[in-house]
C-alpha positions in Angstrom: 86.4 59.6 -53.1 86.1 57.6 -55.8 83.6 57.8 -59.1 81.2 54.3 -58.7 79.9 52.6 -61.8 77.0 50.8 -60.8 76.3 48.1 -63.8 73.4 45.8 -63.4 72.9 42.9 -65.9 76.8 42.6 -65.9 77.3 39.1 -67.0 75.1 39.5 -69.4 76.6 40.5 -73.4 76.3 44.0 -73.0 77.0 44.3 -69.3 80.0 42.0 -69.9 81.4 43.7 -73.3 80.5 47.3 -71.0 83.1 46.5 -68.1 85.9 46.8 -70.9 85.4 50.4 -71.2 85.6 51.1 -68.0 88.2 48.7 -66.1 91.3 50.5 -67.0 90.0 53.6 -65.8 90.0 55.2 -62.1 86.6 54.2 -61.5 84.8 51.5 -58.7 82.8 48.9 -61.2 80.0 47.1 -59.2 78.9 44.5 -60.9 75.6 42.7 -60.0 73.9 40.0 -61.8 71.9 36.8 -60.8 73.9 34.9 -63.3 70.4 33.2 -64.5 70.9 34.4 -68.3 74.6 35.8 -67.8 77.4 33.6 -68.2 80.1 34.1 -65.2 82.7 33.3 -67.1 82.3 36.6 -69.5 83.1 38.7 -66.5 85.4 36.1 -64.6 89.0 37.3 -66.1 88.2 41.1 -64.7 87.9 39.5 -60.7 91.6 39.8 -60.5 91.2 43.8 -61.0 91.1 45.9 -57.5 88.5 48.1 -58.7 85.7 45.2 -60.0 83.2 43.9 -57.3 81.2 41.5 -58.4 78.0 41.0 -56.6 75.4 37.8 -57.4 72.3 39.2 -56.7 69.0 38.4 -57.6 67.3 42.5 -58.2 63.8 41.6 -58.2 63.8 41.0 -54.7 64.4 43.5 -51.8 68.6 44.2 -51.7 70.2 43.6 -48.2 73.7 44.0 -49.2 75.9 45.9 -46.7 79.2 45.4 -48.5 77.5 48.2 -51.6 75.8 50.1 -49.3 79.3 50.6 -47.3 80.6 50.7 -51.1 78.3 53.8 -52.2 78.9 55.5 -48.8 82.2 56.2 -49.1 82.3 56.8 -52.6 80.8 58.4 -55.1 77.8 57.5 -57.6 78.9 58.5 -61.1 76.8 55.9 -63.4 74.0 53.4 -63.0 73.9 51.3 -66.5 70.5 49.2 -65.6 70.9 46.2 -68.1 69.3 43.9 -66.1 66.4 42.6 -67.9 64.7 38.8 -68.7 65.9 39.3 -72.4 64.5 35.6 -73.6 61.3 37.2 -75.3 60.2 33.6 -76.0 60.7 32.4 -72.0 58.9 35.3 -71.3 55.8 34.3 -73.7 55.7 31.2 -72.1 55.6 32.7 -68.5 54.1 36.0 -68.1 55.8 36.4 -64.7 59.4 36.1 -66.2 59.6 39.7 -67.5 57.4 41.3 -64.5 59.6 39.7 -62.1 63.3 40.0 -64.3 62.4 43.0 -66.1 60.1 45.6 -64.1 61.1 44.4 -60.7 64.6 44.8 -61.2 64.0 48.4 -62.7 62.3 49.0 -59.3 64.8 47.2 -57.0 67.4 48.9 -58.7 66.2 52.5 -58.4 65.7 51.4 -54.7 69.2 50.8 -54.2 70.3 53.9 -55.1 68.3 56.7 -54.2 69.7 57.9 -51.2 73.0 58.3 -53.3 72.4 59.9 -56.1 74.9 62.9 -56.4 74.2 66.1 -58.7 75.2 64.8 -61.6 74.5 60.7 -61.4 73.2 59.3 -64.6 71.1 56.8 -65.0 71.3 54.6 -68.6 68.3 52.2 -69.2 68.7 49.6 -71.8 64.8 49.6 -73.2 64.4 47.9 -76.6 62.3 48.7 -79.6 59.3 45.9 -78.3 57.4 48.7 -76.6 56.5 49.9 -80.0 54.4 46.9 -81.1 53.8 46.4 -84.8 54.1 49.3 -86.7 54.6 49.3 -90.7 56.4 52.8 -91.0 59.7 53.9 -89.6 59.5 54.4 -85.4 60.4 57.7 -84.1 60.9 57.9 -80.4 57.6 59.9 -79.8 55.4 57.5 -81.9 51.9 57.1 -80.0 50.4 55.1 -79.3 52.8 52.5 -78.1 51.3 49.0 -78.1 53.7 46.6 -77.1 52.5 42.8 -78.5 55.1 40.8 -75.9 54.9 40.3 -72.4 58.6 41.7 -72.5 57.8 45.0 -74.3 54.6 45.7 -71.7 57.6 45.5 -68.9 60.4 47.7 -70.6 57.2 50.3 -71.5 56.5 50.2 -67.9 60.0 50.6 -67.0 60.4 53.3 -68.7 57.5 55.1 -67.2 58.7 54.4 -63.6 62.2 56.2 -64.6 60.6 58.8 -66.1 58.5 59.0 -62.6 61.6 58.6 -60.5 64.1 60.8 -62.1 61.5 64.0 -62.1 61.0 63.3 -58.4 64.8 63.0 -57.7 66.3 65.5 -60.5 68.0 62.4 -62.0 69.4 62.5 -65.4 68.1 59.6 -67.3 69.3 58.4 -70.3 66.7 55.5 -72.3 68.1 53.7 -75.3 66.0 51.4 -77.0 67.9 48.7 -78.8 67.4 47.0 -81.9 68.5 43.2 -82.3 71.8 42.9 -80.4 74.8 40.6 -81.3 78.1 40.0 -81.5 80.8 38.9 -78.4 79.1 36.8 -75.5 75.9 36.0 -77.2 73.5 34.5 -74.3 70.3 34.3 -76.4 68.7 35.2 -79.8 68.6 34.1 -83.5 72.5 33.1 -84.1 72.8 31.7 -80.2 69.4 29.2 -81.7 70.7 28.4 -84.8 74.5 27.3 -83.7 72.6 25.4 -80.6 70.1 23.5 -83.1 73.2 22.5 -85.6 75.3 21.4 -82.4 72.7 19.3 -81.8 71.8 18.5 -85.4 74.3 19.1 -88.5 71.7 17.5 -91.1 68.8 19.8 -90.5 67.8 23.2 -89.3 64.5 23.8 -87.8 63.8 27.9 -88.6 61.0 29.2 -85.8 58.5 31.1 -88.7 58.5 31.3 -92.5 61.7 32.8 -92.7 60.8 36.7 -94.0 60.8 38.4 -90.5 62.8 41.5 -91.2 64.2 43.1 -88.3 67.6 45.3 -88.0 70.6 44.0 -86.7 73.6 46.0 -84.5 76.8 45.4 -83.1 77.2 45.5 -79.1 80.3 47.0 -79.6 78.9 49.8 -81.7 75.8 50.1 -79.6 77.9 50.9 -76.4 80.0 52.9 -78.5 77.3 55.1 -78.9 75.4 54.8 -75.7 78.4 56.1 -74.2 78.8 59.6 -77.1 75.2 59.6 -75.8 75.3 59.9 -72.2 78.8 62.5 -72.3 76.1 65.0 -74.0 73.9 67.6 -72.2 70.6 67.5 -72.2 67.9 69.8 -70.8 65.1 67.3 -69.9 66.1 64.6 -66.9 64.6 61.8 -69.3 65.8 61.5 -72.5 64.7 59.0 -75.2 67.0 57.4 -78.0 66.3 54.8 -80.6 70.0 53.4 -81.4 70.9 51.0 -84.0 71.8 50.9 -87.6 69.4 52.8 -90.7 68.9 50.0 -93.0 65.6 48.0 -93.0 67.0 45.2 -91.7 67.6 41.6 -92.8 65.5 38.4 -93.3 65.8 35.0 -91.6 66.2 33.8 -94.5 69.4 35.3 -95.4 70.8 34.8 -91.8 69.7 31.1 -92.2 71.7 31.6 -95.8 74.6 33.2 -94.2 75.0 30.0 -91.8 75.0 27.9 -95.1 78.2 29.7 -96.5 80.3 29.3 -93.9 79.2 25.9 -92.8 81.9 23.3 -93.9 79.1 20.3 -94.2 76.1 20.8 -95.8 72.7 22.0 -94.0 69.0 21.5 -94.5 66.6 24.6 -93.4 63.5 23.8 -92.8 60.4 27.0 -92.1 57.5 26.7 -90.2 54.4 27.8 -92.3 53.3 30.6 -90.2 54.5 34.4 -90.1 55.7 35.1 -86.5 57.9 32.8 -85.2 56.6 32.7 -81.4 53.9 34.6 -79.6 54.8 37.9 -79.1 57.2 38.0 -82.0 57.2 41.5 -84.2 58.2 39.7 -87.4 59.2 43.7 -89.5 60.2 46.9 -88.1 62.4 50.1 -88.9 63.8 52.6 -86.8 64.4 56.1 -87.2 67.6 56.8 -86.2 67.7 60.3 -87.2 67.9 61.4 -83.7 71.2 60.4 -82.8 72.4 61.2 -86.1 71.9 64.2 -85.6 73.7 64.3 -82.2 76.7 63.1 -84.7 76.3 59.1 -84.0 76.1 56.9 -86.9 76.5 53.2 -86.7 79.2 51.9 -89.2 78.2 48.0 -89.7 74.8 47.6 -91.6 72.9 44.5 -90.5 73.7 41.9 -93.2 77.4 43.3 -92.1 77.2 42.3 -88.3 75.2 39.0 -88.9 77.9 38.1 -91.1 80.6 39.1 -88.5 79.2 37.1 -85.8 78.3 34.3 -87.9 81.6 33.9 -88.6 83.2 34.9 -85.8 81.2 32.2 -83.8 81.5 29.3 -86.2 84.9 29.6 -86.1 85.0 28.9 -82.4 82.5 25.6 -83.0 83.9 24.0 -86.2 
């Protein structure tokens, strides 16, 4: 029998940057996305491998797949990496139902699929984020209380969370809960730098900035934040659920200097222009730190600060438009 790796979310930037760390190793990949956010042609090149099986699925509905079930039968369930998620916090603002349906439902659907093959040692990774938390002026710690999540997308990663923790007692499931911090780098599908190269696409005179331009929020590579979520999940750990915030220490950077960063490396000259209000969409935590001093001490430290991996990206990407 073979070890399955069950990734959810898999054409999505994490989910598609994931596969790489596993392909080349004797392991069954099943991939499943609905391909809504993901992009099939981050996970198209890996269709020629024996061992990827790439399933378009929608997860907030009830599964009726008989080629996985046949799959997990006859093999055996190592991993489940849950990054399936609606992560367009601002599509979600819009339309409450996005994140219950993409984001809880899945969470549910997905813990349906596999529970009558969980093995001894199956793990479960979730991919929460640091929106549960809400608006909080001092540095987070995982066991801050109370949480108070300000975006419809936060409510339903808080109550994801809650139904693994529920699940994995019941089962004996070893659940592993990162909470990310602003995620970029290869096979961006959404957020500040996918925006900003869309809007000067469109636009190379002017660029319109959603807020005032001094939301401070950190910033972390996907490759680091795999990096680490795999250290993670190869440690033992006493409780079933475990809880991480992952990212880098810093405070973070401003919009302002990512909007500065595009100037540099632009080739034609740019016009920003701010919105006079603070957040930049409903729902939007415009300053947060986390404490990181948990996985630290576990041995994990992220290498790139944030100004460091907006600066990668940025350039990285603009190289590909211009």
């Amino acid at each position: 029998m073979k070890k399955i790796i069950i990734i959810t979310g898999v054409a999505g930037m994490v989910g598609s940057n994931l596969i790489e760390k596993y392909i080349n190793k004797n392991v069954i990949i099943v991939g499943i996305d609905n391909l809504k956010l993901g992009k099939f042609k981050f996970i198209k090149h890996f269709l020629n491998k024996k061992n990827f099986f790439f399933y378009r699925i929608d997860l907030s509905k009830k599964i009726k797949n008989t080629r996985i079930s046949k799959i997990l039968k006859t093999n055996y369930l190592s991993e489940v990496w849950h990054l399936a998620a609606n992560s367009d916090i601002q599509q979600g603002a819009n339309n409450n139902k996005v994140d219950t349906k993409d984001t809880y439902m899945t969470t549910i659907r997905t813990l349906s699929l596999i529970k009558n093959y969980l093995k001894k040692d199956t793990k479960f990774i979730f991919s929460s984020s640091s929106a549960i938390y809400g608006n909080i002026r001092k540095s987070i710690v995982e066991n801050h209380k109370p949480k108070k999540p300000v975006s419809n997308y936060g409510i339903m990663k808080l109550k994801s969370e809650k139904y693994i923790e529920n699940f994995s007692k019941k089962k004996s499931l070893k659940a592993y809960i990162f909470r990310f911090p602003n995620v970029v780098g290869k096979n961006l599908t959404h957020g500040i730098i996918f925006d900003f190269i869309n809007k000067i696409k469109r636009n190379q005179n002017i660029l319109n900035v959603l807020g005032n331009g001094n939301q401070q929020k950190p910033y972390s590579d996907v490759s680091e934040i795999i990096r680490c979520m795999i250290y993670i999940k190869n440690l033992s750990f006493k409780n079933y659920v475990n809880y991480f915030n992952i990212g880098t220490r810093d405070k973070g950077i401003k919009v302002k200097e990512i909007v500065n960063i595009f100037i540099k490396n632009l080739n034609f000259k740019i016009t920003p222009v701010y919105q006079n209000k603070k957040k930049g969409w409903k729902g939007d935590v415009i300053n947060y730190k986390y404490s990181t001093k948990k996985i630290n001490r576990l041995g994990f430290n992220f290498k790139l600060n944030s100004k460091e991996v907006i600066e990668k990206t940025v350039k990285n990407y603009l190289k590909k438009v211009y």
